[in-house]
C-alpha positions in Angstrom: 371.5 146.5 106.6 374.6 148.0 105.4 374.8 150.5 102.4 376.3 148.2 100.1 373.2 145.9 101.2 373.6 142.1 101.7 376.6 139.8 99.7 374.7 136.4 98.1 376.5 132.8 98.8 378.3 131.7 96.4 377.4 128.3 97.3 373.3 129.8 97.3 374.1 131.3 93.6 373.7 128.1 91.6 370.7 126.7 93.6 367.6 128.7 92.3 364.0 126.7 92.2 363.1 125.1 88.9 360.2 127.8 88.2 363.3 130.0 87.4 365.8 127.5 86.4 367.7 127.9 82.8 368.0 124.7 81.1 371.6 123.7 79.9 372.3 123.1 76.7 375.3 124.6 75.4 378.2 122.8 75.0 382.0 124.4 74.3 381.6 125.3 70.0 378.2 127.0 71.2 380.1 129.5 73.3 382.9 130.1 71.2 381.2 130.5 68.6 378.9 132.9 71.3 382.0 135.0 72.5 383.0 135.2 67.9 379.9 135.9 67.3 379.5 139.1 69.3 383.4 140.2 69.4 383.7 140.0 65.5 380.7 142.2 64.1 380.2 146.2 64.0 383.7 146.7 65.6 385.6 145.9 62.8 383.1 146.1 59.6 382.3 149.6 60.5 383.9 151.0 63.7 387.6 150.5 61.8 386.9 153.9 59.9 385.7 155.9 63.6 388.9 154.6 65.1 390.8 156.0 61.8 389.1 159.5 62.1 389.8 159.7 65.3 393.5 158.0 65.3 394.8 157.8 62.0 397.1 154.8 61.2 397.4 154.4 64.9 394.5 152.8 65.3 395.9 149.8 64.7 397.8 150.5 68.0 394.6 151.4 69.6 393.1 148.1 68.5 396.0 146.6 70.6 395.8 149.0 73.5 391.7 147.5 73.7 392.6 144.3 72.9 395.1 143.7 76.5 393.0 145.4 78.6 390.0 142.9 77.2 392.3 139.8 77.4 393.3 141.0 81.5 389.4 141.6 81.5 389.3 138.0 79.8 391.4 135.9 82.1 389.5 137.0 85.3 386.1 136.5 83.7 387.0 133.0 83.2 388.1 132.4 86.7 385.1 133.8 88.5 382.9 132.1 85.3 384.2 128.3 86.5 383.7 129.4 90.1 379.9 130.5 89.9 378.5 129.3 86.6 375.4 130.9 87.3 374.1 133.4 84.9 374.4 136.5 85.1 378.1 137.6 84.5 379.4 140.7 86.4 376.3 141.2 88.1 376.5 138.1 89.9 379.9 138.3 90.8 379.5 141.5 92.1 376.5 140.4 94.0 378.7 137.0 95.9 381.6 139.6 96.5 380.8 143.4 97.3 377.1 143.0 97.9 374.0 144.5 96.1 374.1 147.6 95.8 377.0 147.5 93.7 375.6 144.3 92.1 373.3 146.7 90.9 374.8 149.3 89.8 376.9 146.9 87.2 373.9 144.6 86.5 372.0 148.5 85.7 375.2 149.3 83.4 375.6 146.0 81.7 371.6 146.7 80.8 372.7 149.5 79.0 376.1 147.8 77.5 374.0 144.8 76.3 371.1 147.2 74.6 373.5 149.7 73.2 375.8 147.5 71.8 373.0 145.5 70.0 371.4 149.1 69.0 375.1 150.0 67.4 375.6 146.6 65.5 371.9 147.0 64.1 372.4 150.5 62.9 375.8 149.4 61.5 374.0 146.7 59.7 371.7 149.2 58.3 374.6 150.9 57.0 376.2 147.9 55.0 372.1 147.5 53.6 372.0 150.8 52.2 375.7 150.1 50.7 374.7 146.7 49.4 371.4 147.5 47.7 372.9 150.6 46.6 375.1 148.7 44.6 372.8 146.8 42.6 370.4 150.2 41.6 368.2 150.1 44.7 367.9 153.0 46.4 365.7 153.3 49.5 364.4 157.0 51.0 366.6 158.5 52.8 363.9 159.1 55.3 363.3 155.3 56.5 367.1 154.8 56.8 368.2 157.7 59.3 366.9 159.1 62.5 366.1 162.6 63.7 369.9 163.4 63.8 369.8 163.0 60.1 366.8 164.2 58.8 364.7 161.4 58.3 362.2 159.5 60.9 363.3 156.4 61.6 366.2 153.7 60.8 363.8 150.8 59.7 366.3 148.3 58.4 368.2 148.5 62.2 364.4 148.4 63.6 363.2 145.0 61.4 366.8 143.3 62.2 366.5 144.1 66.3 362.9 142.9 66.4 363.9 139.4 63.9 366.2 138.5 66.6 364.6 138.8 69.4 362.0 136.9 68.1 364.8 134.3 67.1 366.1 134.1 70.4 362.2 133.4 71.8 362.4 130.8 69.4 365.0 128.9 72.2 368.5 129.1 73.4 369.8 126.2 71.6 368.5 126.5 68.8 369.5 130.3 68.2 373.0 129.1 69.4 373.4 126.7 66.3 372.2 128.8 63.9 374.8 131.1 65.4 377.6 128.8 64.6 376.5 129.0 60.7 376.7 133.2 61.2 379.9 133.3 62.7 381.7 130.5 59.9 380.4 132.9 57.3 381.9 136.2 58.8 385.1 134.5 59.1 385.6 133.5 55.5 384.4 136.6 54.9 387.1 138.4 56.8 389.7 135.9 55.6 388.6 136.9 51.6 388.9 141.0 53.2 392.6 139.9 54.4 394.0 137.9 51.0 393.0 140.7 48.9 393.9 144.1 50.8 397.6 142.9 51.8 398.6 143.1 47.8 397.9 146.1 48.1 399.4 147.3 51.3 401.3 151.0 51.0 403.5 151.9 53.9 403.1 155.2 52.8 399.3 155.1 54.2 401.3 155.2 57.4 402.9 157.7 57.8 402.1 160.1 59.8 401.3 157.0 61.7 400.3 159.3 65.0 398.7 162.5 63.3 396.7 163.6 66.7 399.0 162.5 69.1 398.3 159.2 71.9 396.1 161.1 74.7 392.3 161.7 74.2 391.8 165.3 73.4 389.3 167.8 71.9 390.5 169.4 68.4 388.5 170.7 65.8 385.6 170.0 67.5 386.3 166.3 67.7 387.9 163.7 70.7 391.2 162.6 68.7 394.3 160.5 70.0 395.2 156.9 70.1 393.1 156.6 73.4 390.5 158.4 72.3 390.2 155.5 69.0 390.9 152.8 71.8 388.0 153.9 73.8 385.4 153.3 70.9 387.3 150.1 69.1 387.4 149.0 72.7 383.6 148.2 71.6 385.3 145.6 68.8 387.0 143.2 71.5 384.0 143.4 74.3 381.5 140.0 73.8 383.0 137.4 75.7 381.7 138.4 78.6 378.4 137.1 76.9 379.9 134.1 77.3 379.9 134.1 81.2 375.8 134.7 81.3 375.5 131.6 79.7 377.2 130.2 82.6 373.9 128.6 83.8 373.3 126.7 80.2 376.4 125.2 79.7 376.7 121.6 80.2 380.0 121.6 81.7 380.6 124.5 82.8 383.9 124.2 84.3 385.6 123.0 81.0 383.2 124.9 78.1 383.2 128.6 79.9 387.4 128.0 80.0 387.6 127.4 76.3 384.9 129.7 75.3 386.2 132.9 76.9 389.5 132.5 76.2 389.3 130.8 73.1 386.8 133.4 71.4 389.5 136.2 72.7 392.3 134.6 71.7 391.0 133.8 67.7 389.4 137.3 67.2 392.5 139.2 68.8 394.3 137.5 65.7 391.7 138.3 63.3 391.6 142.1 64.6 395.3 142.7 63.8 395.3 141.2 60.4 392.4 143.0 59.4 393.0 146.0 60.7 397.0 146.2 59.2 395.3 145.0 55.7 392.7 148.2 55.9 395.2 151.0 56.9 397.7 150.1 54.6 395.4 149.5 51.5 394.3 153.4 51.5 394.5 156.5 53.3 392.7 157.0 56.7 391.2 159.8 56.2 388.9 157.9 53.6 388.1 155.2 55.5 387.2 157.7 58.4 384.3 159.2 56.2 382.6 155.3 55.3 379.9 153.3 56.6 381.0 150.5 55.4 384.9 150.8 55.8 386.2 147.3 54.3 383.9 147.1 51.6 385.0 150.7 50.3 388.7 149.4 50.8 387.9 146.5 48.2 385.8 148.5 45.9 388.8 150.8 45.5 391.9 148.4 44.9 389.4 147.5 42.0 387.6 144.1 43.6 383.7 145.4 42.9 382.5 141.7 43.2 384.2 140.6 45.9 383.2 144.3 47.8 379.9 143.2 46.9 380.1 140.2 48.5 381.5 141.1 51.9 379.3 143.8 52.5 376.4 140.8 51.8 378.3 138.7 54.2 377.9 141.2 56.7 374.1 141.2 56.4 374.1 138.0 57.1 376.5 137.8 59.9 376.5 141.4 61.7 372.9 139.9 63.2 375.0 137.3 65.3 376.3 140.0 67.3 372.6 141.0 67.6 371.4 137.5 68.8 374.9 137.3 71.0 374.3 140.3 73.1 370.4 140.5 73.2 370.9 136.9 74.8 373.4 138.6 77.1 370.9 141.6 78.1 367.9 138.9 78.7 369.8 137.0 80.8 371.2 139.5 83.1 367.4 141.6 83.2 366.4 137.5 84.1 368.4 137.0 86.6 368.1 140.3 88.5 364.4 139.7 88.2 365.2 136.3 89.7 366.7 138.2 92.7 363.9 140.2 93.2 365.2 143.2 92.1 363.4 143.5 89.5 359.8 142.5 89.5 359.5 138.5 89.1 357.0 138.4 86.6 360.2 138.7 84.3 362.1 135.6 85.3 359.8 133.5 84.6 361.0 130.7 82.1 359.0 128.7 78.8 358.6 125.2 79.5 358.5 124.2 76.0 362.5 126.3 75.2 363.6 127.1 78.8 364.3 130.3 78.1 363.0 133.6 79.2 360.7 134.6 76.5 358.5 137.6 77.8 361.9 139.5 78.9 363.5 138.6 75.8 360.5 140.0 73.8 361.0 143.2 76.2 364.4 144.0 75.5 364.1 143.4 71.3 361.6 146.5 71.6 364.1 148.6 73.7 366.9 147.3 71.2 364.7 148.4 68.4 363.4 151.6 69.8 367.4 152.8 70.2 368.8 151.6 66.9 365.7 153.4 65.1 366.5 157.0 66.3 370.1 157.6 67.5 373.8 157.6 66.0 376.0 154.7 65.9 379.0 156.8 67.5 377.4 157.9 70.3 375.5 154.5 71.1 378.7 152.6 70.7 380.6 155.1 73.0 377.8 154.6 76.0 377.5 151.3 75.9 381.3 151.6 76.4 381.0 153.1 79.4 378.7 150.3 80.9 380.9 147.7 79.8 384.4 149.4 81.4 382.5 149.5 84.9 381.7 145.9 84.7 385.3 144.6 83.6 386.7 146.8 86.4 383.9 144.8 88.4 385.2 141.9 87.9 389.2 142.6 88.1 388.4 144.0 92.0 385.9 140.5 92.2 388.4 138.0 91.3 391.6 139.5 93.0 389.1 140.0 96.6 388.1 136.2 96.2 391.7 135.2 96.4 392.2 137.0 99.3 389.1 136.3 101.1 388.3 132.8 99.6 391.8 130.8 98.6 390.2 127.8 99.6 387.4 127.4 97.1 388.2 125.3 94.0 389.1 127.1 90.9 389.3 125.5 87.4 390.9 127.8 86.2 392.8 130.0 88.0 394.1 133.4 86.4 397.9 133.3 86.4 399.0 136.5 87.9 396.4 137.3 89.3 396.9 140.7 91.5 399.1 141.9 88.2 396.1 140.4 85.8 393.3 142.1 87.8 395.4 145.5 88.3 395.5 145.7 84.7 392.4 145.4 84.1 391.2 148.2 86.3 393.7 150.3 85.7 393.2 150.2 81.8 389.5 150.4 82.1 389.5 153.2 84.1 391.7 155.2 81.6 389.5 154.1 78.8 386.4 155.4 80.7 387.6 158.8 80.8 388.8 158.6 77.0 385.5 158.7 76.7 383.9 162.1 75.3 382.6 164.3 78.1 378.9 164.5 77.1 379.1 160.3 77.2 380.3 160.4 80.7 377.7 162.8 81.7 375.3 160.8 80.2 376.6 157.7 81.7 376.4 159.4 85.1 372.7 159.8 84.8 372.3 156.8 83.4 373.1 155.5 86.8 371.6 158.0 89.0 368.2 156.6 87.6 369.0 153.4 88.0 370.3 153.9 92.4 366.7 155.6 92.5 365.2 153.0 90.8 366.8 150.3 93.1 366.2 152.4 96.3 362.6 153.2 95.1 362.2 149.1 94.1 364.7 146.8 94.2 366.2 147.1 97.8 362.9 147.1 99.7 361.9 143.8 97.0 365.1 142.0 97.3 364.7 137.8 98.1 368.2 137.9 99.7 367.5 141.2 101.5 364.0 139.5 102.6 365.8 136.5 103.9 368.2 138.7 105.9 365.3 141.0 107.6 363.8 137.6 108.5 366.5 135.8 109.7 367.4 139.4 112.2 
């Protein structure tokens, strides 16, 4: 056996046993709603003033920077999606194209976008608690709202809203999908209201300097600054659809639903992300919004609109947890199916006969969720889980563009137009975000991943089904 180990059949990857079969029950306004739900959340409630600290007015231009690499990211996701619609994502394509070692080493850094990124959205959520209670007269300690980093013990608002979900999601697929649909129709509206009353307001003088610290990523002051350097933590606004692809295995047709709900999730929040973002830089200066929590409620409460700030910072309670349920679906899925391969231990693939849905590893990953968002920074979770996500999208550019050389012949619903250009693009701009990225998050990110080889040369590789097989078969 080969470093890279052995490559699974695509053919093999949509034929597991029914012990560790997902039942399919999403249809296409499941999974758009899916890929809204977990694009439109903490990325543009809260990470809209990071991206302004960081960039000034050009973040808007960072958002759009993030947004085309995601939509090249976007278009080959949905190709290999219709091709295998088995769950698992990146990981599996990896696995049916380059083999699994390097199946591993994007199924071990999705783990860590999936966890981080519902982490960040639950500590963000915390944020727009302590904002919203705040304005009513309650006033919570200090202590049971930050972590170590900030004097107190524990975030317990991010804690209680991790652990809520997960126990949502044990509740069933389909039924935390629908719910989903209500959560994601509320932050619309919500960000529709945001939209109609900032543009009155809208200054062009809150532009200018519209580039204050330049386009590359650099260190001043003690901080990264520079359009990239905004791009490469906004980035963490657009990312979610790819949630959509490890539902492959639920949807009922797959072919037609994964199609629409990739690109049609992109498409609607890329709109959304624009407008919102314009209306919030031009409504006050960045360096305000840089300094918030809760970024568009402050805009609103300054132009005047108390009521209506009030509001949208209670929308966002309600609808910042569908990115929670979005992603931690994502992250049980893709620790269930590398279970399912073996290399993880099996125990954890196993399925409830009653929802069809993995309920001990869900369960398992609302603790690590909780355990993250309780103790450490939104910033620096949101900038990891950045990292894991970039290695995957470049995954998956290299995947789809080495299927059409090595495999023309296999059907393709949909079939990315350009795809060499498309899947270049994606790499390419992935790869510059990842090292946009701060130092000390690389660094982390590298041992992130040096645990997880020993982990799979330690485990996985000598537990492997496919590997098994192989060794058998020689």
């Amino acid at each position: 056996m080969n470093f890279l180990g052995p490559i699974k059949p695509i053919a093999r990857s949509s034929d597991p046993d029914a012990a560790h079969r997902l039942k399919p029950t999403l249809s296409w306004p499941h999974l758009i709603a899916l890929g809204v739900g977990a694009i439109v959340g903490t990325g543009i409630y809260t990470l809209t003033g990071v991206g302004a600290e960081r960039a000034g007015p050009a973040v808007i231009l960072a958002f759009a920077i993030a947004g085309a690499v995601c939509a090249c990211a976007a278009l080959a996701y949905a190709e290999l999606a219709t091709m295998i619609p088995t769950a698992g994502s990146a990981y599996t394509y990896t696995y049916s194209v380059m083999g699994e070692t390097l199946a591993w080493v994007v199924g071990w850094s999705l783990i860590l976008e999936y966890s981080l990124a519902c982490s960040t959205v639950a500590v963000g959520w915390s944020g727009y608690l302590v904002g919203w209670l705040s304005a009513v007269g309650v006033h919570l300690p200090a202590v049971i709202l930050n972590g170590p980093h900030a004097g107190g013990i524990i975030n317990l608002p991010a804690v209680a809203v991790s652990l809520g979900i997960a126990g949502m999601l044990m509740a069933g697929t389909r039924e935390s999908a629908t719910f989903n649909i209500f959560l994601v129709v509320i932050k619309l509206v919500a960000l529709a209201a945001f939209v109609i009353l900032a543009i009155p307001a809208f200054d062009a003088q809150n532009l200018h300097p519209f580039m204050p610290y330049g386009f590359a990523s650099h260190v001043e002051g003690g901080s990264t600054r520079g359009v990239m350097a905004a791009a490469a933590i906004v980035f963490f606004a657009f990312y979610g659809f790819d949630a959509v692809a490890t539902s492959a295995e639920e949807a009922r047709n797959p072919g037609r639903d994964l199609t629409i709900g990739i690109i049609g999730s992109m498409a609607l929040c890329t709109i959304i992300y624009v407008l919102v973002a314009i209306a919030a830089i031009g409504a006050m200066p960045f360096t305000a919004l840089g300094q918030s929590a809760e970024p568009l409620a402050l805009v609103l409460r300054t132009l005047g609109h108390p009521f209506a700030s009030w509001a949208i910072a209670g929308a966002a309670l309600v609808a910042l947890p569908s990115v929670i349920l979005v992603m931690m679906y994502g992250q049980s899925r893709i620790f269930f199916v590398m279970a399912r391969d073996g290399l993880l231990p099996r125990a954890l693939a196993k399925v409830s006969k009653r929802t069809g849905s993995p309920v001990a590893v869900t369960g398992m990953t609302g603790i690590f969720v909780a355990a993250v968002a309780g103790f450490f920074r939104l910033d620096e979770i949101a900038e990891l889980a950045n990292a894991g996500t970039l290695i995957a999208f470049i995954a998956v550019g290299a995947c789809m563009m080495i299927l059409r050389r090595r495999a023309p012949e296999v059907r393709r619903v949909f079939r990315c137009p350009q795809p060499y250009l498309v899947g270049t693009a994606a790499i390419l701009g992935c790869v510059y975000l990842l090292f946009s990225l701060p130092e000390k998050t690389l660094v982390r990110f590298a041992i992130w991943n040096l645990i997880g080889l020993g982990a799979y040369f330690a485990y996985g590789r000598s537990h492997s089904l496919l590997g098994r097989m192989k060794a058998v078969r020689v």
